[in-house]
N, C-alpha and C positions, 0 to 999 in steps of 0.2 A: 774493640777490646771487650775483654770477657771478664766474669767476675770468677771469682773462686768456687764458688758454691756451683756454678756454669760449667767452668771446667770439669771439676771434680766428675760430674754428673754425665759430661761429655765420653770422660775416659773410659766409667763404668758401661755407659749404653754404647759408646761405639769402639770401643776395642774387646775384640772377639775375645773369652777368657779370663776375662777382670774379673777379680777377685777382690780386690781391693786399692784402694788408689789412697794420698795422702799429700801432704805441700808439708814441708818441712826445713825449718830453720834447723841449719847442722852449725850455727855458733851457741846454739840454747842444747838443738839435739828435741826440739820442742813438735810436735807437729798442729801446724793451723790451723788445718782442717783435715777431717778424714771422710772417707764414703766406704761400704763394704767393709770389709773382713769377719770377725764372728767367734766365735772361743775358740775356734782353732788357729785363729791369725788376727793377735792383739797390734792394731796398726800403731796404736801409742809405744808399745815397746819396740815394736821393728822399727821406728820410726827416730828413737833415742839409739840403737844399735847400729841401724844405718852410718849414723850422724859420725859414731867413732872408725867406720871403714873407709867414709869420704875424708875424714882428719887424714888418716894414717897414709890414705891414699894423694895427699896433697902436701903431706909431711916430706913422703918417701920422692916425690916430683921435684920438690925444695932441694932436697939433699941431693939426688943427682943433677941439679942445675938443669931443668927441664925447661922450659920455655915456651912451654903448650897450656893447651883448658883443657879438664876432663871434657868431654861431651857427656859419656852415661858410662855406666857403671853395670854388669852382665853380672847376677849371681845364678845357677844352674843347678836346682835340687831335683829331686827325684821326680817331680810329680811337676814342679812352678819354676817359672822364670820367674825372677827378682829386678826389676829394672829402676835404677836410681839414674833422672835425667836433673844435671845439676843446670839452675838456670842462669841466664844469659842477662846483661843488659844492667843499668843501675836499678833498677827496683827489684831486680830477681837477685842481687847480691848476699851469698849466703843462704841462699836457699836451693831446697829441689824435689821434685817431684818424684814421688816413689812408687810404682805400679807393680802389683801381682798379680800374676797369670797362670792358669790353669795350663799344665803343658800340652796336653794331647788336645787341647779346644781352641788353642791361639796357634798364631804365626805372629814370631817375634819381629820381624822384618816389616811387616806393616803397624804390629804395633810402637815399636821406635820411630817409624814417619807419623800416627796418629801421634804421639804423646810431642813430638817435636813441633806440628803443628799447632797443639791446643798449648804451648808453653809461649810459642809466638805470640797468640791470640789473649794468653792471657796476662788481665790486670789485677796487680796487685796494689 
């Protein structure tokens, strides 16, 4: 098992394109811990914003009578991927892992299996 500060640290050096990485409690909207970002990407604010698209999005599952878990969450802007991986397990409850990615310097596809791995791996 990993710690947070491990993770974090994990995401930024081995996923291609990190920009910024984050653990975030979406019942507070709080984030835990952060690594990366910089004044053009305040992780504390995307990090409370996040927390109301995974509500909405867990809202909206409720009311169709869904019966599934998110795994993650794809936002697709011009330039970054936005990946919100909601975690798994009793100590990941309510919480989840938020990564930004440069688009033209990552591949999404390995970073969803990196960020799936380090969520296994980590202890909270």
């Amino acid at each position: 098992m990993v710690s947070l500060e491990t993770s974090l640290k994990e995401a930024m050096t081995s996923i291609e394109g990190s920009l910024g990485v984050a653990l975030v409690d979406y019942t507070s909207g709080m984030a835990l811990g952060t690594l990366g970002g910089g004044k053009d990407l305040d992780l504390a604010v995307a990090a409370a914003g996040n927390t109301d698209v995974i509500r909405a999005k867990v809202r909206t599952m409720e009311q169709l009578g869904l019966k599934d878990e998110i795994e993650d969450v794809l936002i697709t802007l011009g330039d970054q991927y936005h990946l919100i991986r909601l975690l798994k397990g009793r100590s990941g409850n309510g919480l989840f892992l938020y990564l930004v990615l440069h688009k033209a310097k990552s591949n999404l596809a390995m970073a969803r299996h990196r960020l799936r791995r380090i969520e296994a791996e980590l202890e909270i």
